[in-house]
Each structure stands twice: as C-alpha cells, then as structure tokens.
N, C-alpha and C positions, 0 to 999 in steps of 0.2 A: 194519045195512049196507043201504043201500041199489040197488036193482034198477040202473040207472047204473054205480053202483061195482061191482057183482057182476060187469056185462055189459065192463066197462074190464079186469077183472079178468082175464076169459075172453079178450080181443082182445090184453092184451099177455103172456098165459099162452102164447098157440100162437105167438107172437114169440120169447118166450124156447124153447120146446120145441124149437125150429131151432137155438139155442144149444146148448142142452144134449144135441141129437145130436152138434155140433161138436166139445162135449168128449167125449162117451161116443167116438167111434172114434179119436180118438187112447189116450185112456188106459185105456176099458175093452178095447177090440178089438183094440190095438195094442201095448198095454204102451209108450207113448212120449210122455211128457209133452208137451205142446204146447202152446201159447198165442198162436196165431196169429190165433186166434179174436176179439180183442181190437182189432185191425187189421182183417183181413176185415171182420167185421162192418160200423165206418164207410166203408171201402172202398167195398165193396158198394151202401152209400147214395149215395154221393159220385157214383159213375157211374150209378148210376141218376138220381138228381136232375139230373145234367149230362145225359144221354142227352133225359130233357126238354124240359128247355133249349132243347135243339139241334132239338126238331121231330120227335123217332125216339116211336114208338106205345109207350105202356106196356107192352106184352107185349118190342118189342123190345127195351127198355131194362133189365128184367125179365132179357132173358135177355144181357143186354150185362155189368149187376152182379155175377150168380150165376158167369160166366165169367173176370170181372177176378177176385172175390174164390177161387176155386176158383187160380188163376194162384195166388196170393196162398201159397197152401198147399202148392204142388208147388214153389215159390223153397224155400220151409221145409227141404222134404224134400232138396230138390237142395243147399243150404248144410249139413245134415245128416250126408246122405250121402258129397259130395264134399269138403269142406274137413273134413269132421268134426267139423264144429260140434254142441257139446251139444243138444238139439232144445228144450228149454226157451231158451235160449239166443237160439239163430238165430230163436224165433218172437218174443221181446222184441225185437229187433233190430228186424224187419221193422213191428215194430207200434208202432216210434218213429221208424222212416223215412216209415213211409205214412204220417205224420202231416203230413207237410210236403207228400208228395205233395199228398192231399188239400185241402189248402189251397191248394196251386197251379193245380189243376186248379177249384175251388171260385170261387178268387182273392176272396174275401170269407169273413167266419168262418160265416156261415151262407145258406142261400139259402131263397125260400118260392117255393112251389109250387102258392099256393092257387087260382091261374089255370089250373094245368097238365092236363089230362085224371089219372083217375087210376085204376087195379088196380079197388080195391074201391068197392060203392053207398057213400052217405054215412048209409044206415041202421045204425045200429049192430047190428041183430038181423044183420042179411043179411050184413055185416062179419064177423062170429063165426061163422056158418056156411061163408061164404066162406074164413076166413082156418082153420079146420080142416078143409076140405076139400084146400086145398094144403097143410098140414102133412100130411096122411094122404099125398095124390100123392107128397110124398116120401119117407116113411118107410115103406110098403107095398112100394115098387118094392126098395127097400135091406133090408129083410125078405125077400123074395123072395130076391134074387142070395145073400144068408148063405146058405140053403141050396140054393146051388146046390154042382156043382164047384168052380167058380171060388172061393165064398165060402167054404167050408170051407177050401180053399190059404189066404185070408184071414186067417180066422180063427185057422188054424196058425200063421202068424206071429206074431202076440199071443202066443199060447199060450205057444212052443216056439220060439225062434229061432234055435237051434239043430238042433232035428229038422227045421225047416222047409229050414234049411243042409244036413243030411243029406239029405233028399230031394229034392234037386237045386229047389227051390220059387224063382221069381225073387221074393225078399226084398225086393228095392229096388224093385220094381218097383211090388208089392203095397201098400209103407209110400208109396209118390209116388201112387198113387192113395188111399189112406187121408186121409195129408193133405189130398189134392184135395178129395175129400170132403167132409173138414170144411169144408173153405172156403166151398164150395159152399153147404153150410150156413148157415153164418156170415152169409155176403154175401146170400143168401136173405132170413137173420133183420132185418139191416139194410135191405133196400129194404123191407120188409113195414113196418116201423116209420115210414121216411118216408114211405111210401106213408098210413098212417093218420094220421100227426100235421102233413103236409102240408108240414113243409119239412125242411131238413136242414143239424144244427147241427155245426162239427168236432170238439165235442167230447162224441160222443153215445156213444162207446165205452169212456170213460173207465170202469172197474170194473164193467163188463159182466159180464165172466168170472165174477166173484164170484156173483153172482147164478144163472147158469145152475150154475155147482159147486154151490149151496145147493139149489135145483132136482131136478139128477141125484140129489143123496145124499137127498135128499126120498123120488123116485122109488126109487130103491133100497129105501131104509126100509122103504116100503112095499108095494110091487112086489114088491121081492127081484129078485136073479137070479141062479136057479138054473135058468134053462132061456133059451133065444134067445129067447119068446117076452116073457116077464118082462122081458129085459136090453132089448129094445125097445120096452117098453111102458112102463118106468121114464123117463124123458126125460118123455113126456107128460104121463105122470099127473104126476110130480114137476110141472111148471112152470104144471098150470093150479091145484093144490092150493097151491103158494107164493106167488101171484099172489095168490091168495081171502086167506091167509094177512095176507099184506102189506095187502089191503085191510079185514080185519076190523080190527088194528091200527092203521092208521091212522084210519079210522070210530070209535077209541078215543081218538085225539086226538093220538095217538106224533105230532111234529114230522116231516118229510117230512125233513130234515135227520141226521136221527139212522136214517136206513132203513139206510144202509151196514152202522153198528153193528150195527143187528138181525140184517142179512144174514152178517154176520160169526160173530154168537152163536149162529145157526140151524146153520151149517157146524162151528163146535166142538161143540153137542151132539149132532149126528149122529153123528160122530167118536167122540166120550166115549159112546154107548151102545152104537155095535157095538165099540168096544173090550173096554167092559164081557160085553157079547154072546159076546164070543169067547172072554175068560178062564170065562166061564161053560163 
C-alpha cells in the first residue's frame, strides 16, 4: 500500500470518526436507534457548499452546516417525542425529505467548489493533521461535559429511562439535545468531506451510515467499552483502522464496487464474534 493511499486513508478515517460519534450517542449513550445521520450528513455539505457560493468565509459557512444539520436532529427528537414517532422511523423520514431539500437549495445534482476558498492547506500531510485536530476539538469538549453533572443526567437516560423518570431528570430534554448532537456531528463529518474533495455531490450520503456502524463496532472490538474513556475512544480508533483496512483491500485489487459488500461482511463478523464472545 502505498504512502498516498495510507495518508487518503487517515483524511477520510477522521471524516468518518464524526460519523461514528453520530451513531455512538444515539445508540450507545442514548439507547435510541437513529439514523438521522444519513440526512445530516449531506445536509451539512449542502449548506456549506451553498454558504460558499454565496460569498460567507469558510469558517462561517463551517458553522452555518454544523447548525442546519444539528436542526436536522432536534426535528428527529421533536417528531419522536411529540407525535411518537418510532425514532428509527422519524430519522428515515427526515433523510428522504432532505433529499429534495438538498437539491433545491443545490438546484443542480452536484456543485464544484474548486474556485471557492477552502478549511483545509491543499497539502495532504497538513490536511491529516488538520482534519484530527478538529475531530479531537470535538470529541474532547464532549469527553469533558460526560463527566460533568450535567453529563452523568445524560448518560442516565441511556442507562435507565426509567430511574432517570424517577428522579425527576428532564428526559426529553437531555434525548433533543443528544440528537442535536449527533447531527452536529454528522453535518460536521459532511462539510469536512466537501471541504477536501472540493465539490458537492446529492448523492454523497447514500450508505454512509453503514460504513461509520462498521467503524464504531471496529472501535468497540478493539477498544472495548468498559469504561467512558474506551466508549470514547472506540469511534476513532475504529474509523481510522477501517479506512487503513478498506485501503489495504483495495491496494489488493477488491473492485471499488464491491466495498459496500465488504462493509456489510465487516458489520456481520463483528456481530458473529461478540456473539460468540458472549456465550462464551
């Protein structure tokens, strides 16, 4: 494998590790399936590449994305919540609505950018160091608040949603910013993405999710999480080992067509060993 592929590896590894925080707090922290992630995501891109467009500075557009798509995940909760909508459910919904959004707001299937000012240098080394620097900015700050007051109520809810109902803990309040969260994420992982490949396509979200789940359970595997420290550090490690993964494979000759597949069979054997793990 070559230094290139290894260094692509590591650029679109802390890409997805924004993902796979998206799913870790809904379903590891939260106990609440979601898939909003899936939406956000090109969301995310969508207003940033338009914020562009429009003349607004990378940073602010930066934080124009991370805020639509964060929106994106507190609708989630709010359709959840208030109509009672199943939360797997309401986030499929939202993530074949946005799709139209996207395109109207886009008004073409894809847009390039390669004029536009942009985040990151165009050196790939300084790119990789850059692009885990801001993943660490936000997973550090979200590390922190877990062990706060606050994040402990948080993490009660997951746990116990129930004892959290017992001790009078705003529930709803806690799972609307959870979601948010993810979103946040999500829309994060997606401008980081157009940010490096310079433009933005409508249909860059399409089985995203898969990838980042194979990732997390990656991360777990190996990580473990049997302590907050682990359960926060599994996301990372998982997404830049899966990346490496995907690119030794491919340096193999696997057709760039058949990755899905791969990604799919990575997600069953993880499953089938801590199965086996557990009857053990």
């Amino acid at each position: 494998m070559t230094l290139d592929l290894v260094l692509t590896g590591l650029l679109q590894g802390c890409v997805l590790a924004c993902l796979a925080y998206a799913l870790m707090i809904p379903f590891r922290l939260l106990d609440l399936p979601d898939l909003t992630a899936e939406g956000a995501y090109p969301f995310g891109g969508t207003l940033y590449a338009c914020a562009l467009l429009l003349g607004l500075p990378p940073l602010a557009a930066l934080l124009l994305g991370i805020l639509g798509a964060a929106l994106l995940g507190l609708i989630t909760g709010w359709l959840h919540q208030r109509l009672q909508l199943n939360s797997l459910l309401a986030g499929i919904l939202l993530s074949t609505m946005i799709y139209s959004v996207n395109l109207r707001l886009m008004q073409r299937p894809n847009i390039a950018l390669f004029d536009q000012p942009a985040l990151l240098s165009a050196a790939t080394g300084y790119q990789c160091v850059t692009l885990l620097l801001v993943v660490l900015a936000g997973i550090l700050p979200f590390y922190w608040f877990l062990q706060t007051e606050w994040g402990l109520r948080f993490r009660a809810v997951g746990l116990s949603r129930a004892f959290a109902l017992r001790q009078a803990l705003a529930v709803d309040r806690y799972i609307l910013f959870g979601l948010g969260l993810a979103g946040a994420f999500s829309g994060l992982a997606g401008i980081l993405m157009v940010d490096l490949q310079r433009y933005m396509d409508i249909g860059m979200g399409v089985g995203i999710v898969i990838h980042a789940l194979a990732a997390l359970m990656v991360g777990e595997a190996i990580v473990g999480q049997q302590t907050l420290q682990r359960q926060c550090l599994a996301p990372l490690v998982g997404a830049l080992i899966y990346q490496q993964i995907q690119g030794i494979v491919l340096s193999l000759g696997l057709p760039p067509s058949d990755l899905k597949l791969f990604t799919g069979s990575i997600v069953l054997l993880v499953l089938a060993t801590r199965r086996s793990s557990y009857k053990l």
